[in-house]
N, CA, C and O of each residue as an XYZ file, in Angstrom:
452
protein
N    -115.084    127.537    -82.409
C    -114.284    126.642    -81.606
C    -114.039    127.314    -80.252
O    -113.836    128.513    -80.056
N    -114.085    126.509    -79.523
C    -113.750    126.901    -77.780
C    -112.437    127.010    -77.637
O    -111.588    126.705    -78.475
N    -112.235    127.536    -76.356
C    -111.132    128.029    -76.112
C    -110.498    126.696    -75.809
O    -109.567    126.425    -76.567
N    -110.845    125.566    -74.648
C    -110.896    124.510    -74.669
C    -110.395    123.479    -76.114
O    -109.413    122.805    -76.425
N    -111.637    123.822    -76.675
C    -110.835    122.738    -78.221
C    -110.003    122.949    -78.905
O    -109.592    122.173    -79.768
N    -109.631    123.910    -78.697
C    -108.193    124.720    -79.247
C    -107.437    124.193    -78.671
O    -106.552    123.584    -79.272
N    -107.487    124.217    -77.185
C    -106.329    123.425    -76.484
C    -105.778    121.633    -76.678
O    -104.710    121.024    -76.732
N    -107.282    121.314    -76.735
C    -107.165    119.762    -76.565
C    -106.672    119.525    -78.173
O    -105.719    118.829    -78.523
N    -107.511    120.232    -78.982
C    -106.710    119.795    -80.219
C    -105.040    120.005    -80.886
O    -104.401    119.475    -81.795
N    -104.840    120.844    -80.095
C    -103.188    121.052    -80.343
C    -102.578    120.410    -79.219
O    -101.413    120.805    -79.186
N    -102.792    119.640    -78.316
C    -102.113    118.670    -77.874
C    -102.382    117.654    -78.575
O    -101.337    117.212    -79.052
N    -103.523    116.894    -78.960
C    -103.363    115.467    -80.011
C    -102.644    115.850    -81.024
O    -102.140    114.861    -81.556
N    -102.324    116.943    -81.605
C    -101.577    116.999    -82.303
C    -100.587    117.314    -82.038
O    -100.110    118.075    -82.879
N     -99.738    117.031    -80.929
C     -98.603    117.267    -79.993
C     -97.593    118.842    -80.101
O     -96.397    119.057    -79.905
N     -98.393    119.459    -80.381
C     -97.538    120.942    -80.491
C     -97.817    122.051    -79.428
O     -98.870    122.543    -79.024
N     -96.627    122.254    -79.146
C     -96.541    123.023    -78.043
C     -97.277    124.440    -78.414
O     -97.692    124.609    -79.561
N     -97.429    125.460    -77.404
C     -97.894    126.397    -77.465
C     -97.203    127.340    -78.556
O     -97.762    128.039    -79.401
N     -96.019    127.194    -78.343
C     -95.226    128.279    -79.438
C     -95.184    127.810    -80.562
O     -95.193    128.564    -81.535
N     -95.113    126.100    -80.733
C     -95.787    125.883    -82.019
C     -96.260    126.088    -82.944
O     -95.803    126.152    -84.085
N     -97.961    126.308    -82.273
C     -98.496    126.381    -82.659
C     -99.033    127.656    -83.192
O     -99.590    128.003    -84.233
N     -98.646    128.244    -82.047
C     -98.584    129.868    -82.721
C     -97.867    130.714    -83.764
O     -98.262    131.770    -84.258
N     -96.515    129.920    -84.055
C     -95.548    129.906    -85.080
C     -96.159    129.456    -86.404
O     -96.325    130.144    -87.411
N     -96.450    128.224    -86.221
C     -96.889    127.026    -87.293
C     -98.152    127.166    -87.781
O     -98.368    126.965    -88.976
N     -99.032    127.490    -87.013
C    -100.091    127.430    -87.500
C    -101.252    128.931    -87.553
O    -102.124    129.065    -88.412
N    -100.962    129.985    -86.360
C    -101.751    131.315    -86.298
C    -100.919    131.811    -87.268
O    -101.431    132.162    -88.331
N     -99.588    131.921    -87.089
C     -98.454    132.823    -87.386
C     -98.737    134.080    -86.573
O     -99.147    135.169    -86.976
N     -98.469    133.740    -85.507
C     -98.886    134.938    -84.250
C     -98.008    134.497    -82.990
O     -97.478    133.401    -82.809
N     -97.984    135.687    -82.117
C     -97.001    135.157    -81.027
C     -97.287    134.108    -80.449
O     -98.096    133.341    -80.971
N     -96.731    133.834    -79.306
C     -97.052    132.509    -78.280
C     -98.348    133.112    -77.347
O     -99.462    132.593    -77.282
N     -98.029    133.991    -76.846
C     -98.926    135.478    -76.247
C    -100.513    135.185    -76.524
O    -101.413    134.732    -75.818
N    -100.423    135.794    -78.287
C    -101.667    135.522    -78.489
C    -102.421    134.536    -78.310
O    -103.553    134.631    -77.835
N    -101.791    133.303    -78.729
C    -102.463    131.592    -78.721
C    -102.614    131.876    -77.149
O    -103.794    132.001    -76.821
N    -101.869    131.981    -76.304
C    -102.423    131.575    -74.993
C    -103.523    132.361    -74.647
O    -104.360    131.916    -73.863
N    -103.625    133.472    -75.131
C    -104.925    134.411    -74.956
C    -106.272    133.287    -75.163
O    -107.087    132.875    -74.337
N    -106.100    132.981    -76.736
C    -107.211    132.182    -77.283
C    -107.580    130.827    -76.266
O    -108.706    130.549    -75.855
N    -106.103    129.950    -75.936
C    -106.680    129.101    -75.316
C    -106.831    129.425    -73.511
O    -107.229    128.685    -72.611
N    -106.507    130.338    -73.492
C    -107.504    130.723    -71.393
C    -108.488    131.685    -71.649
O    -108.831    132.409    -70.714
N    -108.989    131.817    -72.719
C    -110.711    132.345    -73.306
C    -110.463    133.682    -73.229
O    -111.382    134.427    -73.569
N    -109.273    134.239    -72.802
C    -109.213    135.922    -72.842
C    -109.422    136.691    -74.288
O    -109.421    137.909    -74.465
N    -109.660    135.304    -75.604
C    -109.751    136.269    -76.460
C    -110.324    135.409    -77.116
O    -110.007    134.240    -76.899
N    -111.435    135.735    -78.214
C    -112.021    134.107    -78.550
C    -110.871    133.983    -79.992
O    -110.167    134.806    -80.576
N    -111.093    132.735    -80.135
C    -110.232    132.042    -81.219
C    -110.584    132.440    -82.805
O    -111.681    132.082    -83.234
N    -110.021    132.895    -83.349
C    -110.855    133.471    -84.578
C    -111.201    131.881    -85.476
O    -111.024    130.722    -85.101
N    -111.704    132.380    -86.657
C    -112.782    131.507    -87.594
C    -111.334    130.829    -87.698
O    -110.973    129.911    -86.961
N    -110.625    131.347    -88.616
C    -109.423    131.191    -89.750
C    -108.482    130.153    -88.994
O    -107.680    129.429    -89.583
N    -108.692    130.171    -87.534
C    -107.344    129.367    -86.647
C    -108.510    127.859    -86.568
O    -108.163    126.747    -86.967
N    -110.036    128.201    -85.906
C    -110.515    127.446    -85.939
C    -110.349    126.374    -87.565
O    -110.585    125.168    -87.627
N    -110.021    127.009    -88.384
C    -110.624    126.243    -89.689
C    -108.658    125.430    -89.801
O    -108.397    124.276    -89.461
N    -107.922    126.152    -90.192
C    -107.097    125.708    -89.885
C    -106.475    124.837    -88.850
O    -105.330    124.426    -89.034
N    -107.071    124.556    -87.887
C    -107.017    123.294    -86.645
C    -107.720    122.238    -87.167
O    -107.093    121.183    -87.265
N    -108.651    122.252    -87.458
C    -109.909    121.382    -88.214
C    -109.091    120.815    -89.150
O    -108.623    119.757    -88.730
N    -108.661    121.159    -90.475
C    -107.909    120.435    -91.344
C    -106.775    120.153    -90.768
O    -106.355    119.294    -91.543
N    -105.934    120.272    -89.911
C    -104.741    119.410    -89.293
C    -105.871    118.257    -89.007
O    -106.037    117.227    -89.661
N    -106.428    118.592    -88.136
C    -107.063    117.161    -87.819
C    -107.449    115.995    -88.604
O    -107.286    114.784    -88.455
N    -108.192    116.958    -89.770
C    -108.543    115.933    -90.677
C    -107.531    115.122    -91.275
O    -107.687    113.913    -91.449
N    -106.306    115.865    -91.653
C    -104.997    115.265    -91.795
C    -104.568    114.403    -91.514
O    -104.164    113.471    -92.209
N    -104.569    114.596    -90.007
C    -103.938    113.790    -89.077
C    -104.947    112.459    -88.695
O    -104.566    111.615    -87.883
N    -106.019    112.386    -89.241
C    -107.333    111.397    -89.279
C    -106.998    110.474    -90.461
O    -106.982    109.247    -90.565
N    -106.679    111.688    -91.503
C    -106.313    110.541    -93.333
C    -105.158    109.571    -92.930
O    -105.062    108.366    -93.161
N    -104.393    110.323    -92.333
C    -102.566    109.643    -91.865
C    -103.234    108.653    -91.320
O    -103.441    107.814    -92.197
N    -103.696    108.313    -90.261
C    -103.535    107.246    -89.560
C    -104.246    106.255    -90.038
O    -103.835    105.097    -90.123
N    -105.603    106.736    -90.452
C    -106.638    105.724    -91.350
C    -105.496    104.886    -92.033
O    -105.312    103.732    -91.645
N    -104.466    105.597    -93.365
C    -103.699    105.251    -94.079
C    -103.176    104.074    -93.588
O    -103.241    102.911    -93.986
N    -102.495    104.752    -92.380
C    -101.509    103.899    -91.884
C    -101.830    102.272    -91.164
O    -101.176    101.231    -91.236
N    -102.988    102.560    -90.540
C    -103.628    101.314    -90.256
C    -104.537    100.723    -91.262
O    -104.942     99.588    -91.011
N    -104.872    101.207    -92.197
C    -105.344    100.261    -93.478
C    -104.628     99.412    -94.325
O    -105.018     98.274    -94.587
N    -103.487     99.957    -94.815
C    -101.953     99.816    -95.154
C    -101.260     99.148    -94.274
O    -100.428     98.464    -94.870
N    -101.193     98.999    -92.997
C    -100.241     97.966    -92.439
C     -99.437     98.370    -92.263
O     -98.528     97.657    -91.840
N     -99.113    100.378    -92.545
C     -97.907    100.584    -92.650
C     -96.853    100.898    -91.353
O     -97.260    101.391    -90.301
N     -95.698    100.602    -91.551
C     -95.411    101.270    -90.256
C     -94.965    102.940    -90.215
O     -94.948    103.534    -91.293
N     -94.695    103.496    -89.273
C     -94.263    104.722    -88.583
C     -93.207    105.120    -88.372
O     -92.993    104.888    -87.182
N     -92.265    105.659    -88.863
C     -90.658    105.979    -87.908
C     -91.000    107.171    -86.813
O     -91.763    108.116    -87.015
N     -90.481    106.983    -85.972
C     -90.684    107.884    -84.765
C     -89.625    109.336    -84.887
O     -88.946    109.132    -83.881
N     -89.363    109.961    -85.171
C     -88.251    111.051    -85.466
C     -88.467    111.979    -84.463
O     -89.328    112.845    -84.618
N     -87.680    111.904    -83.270
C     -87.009    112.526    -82.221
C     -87.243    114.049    -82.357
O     -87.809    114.801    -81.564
N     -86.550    114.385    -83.804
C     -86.050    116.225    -83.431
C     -87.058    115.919    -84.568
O     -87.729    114.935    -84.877
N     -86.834    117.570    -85.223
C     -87.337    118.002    -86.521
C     -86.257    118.148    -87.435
O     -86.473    118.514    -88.590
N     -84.730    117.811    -86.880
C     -83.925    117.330    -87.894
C     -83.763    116.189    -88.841
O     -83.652    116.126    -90.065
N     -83.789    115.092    -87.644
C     -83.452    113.750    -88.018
C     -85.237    113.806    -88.931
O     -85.356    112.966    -89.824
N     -86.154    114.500    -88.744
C     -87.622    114.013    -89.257
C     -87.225    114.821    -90.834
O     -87.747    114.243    -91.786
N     -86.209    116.316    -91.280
C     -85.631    116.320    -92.399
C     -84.740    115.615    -93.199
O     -84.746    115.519    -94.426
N     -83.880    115.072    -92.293
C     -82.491    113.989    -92.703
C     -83.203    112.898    -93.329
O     -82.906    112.586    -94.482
N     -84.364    112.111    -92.522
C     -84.909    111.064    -93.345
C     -85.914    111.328    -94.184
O     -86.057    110.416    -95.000
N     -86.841    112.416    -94.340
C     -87.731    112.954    -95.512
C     -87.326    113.540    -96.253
O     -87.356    113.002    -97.360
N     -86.748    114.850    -96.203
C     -86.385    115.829    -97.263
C     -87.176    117.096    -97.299
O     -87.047    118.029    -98.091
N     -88.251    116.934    -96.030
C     -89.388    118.206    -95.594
C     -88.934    118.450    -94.007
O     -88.538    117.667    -93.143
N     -89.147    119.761    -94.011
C     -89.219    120.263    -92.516
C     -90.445    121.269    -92.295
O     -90.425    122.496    -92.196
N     -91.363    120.503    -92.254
C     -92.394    120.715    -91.669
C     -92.649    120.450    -90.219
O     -92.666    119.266    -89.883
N     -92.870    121.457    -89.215
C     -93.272    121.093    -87.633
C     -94.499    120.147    -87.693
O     -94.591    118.992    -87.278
N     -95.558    121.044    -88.406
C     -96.738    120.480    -87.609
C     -96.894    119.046    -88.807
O     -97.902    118.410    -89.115
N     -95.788    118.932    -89.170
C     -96.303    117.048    -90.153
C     -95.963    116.068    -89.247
O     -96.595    115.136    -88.750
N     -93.942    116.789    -89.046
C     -93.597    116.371    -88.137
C     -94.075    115.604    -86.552
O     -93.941    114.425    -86.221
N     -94.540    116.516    -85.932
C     -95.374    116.466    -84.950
C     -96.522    115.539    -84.951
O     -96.903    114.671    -84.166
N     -97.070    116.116    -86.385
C     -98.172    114.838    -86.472
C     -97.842    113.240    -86.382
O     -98.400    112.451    -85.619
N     -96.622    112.875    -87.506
C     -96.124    111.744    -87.480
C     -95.710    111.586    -85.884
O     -95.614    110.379    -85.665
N     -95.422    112.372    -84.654
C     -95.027    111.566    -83.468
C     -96.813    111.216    -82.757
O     -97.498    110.398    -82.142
N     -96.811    111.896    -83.098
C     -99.047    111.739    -82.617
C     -98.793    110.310    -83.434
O     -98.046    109.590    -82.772
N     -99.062    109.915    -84.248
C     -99.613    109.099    -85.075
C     -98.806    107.701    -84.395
O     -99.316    106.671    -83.955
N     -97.720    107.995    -84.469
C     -96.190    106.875    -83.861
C     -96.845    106.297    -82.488
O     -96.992    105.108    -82.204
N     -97.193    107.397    -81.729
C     -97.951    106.954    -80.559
C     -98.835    106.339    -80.180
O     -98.848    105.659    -79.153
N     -99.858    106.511    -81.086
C    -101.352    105.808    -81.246
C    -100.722    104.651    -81.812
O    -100.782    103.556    -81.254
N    -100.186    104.821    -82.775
C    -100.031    102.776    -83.106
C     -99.502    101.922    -82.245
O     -99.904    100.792    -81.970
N     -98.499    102.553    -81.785
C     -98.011    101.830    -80.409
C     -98.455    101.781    -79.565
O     -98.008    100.795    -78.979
N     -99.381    102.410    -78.822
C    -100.058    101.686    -78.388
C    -101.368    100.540    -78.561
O    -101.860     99.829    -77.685
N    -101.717    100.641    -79.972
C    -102.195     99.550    -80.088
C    -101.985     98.493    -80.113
O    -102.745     97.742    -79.501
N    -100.588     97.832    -81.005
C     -99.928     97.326    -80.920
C     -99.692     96.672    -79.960
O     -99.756     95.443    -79.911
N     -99.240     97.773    -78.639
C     -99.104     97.474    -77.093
C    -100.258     96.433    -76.866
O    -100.281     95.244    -76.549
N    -101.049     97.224    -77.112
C    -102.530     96.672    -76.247
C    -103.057     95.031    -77.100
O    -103.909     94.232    -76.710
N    -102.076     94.957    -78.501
C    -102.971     93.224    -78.908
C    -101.630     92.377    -78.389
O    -101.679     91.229    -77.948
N    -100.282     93.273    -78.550
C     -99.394     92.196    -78.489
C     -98.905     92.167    -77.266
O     -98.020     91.371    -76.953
N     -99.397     92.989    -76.475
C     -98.362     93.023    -74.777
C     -97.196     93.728    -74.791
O     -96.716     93.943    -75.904
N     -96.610     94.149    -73.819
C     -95.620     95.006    -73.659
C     -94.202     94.725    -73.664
O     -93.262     95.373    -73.204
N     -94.252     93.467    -74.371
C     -92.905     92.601    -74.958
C     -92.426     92.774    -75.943
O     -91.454     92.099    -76.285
C-alpha cells in the first residue's frame, strides 16, 4: 500500500490521524504521519488491517442499502456508546462514513428538502 492509500483510505473512513494511529497501528500519531508523507513505507500488517476496515465498511453499507435500513448519525463516541453499548472509534467513525454516503443519496433522488 502507498503512502497515498493510506491516506485516502483513512479519510473514507473518517479518522483522523491520531486515530488512526491509536485505533488501528497502535503507534504514535508521529509514526502514521511518517507512513502517510512516504518518509517511511507503511508496513504489510497496517496495510492488511486498512483493507479489512474497508471491507467492513463495504459489508455495512451494502447491508444498509439492501435492507432499507436506516443510519443514526452519533455526533461523539459517547452518545455512539449511550445508544449501542460498544465504544469502538473506528465502528464508530465508520457508521458517520456510512451516515454520509446515504445522505447523500437520498439527497441526490429526493432533493434537498
Amino acid at each position: 500500500m502507498t503512502n497515498y492509500e493510506l491516506q485516502a483510505l483513512r479519510k473514507l473512513l473518517f479518522l483522523d490521524v491520531a486515530e488512526a494511529a491509536k485505533e488501528v497501528g497502535e503507534v504514535t500519531t508521529r509514526t502514521w504521519q511518517r507512513w502517510e508523507d512516504g518518509s517511511r513505507k507503511v508496513p504489510q500488517d497496517i496495510a492488511d488491517q486498512m483493507n479489512d476496515w474497508c471491507q467492513f465498511y463495504s459489508d455495512m453499507l451494502d447491508d444498509k442499502r439492501m435492507n432499507n435500513k436506516d443510519i443514526t448519525y452519533y455526533k461523539t463516541l459517547d452518545s455512539y456508546e449511550a445508544a449501542t453499548g460498544k465504544r469502538n472509534v473506528v465502528v464508530w467513525r465508520l457508521t458517520q462514513a456510512i451516515y454520509s454516503i446515504l445522505l447523500l443519496e437520498r439527497l441526490r433522488t429526493n432533493g434537498l428538502d
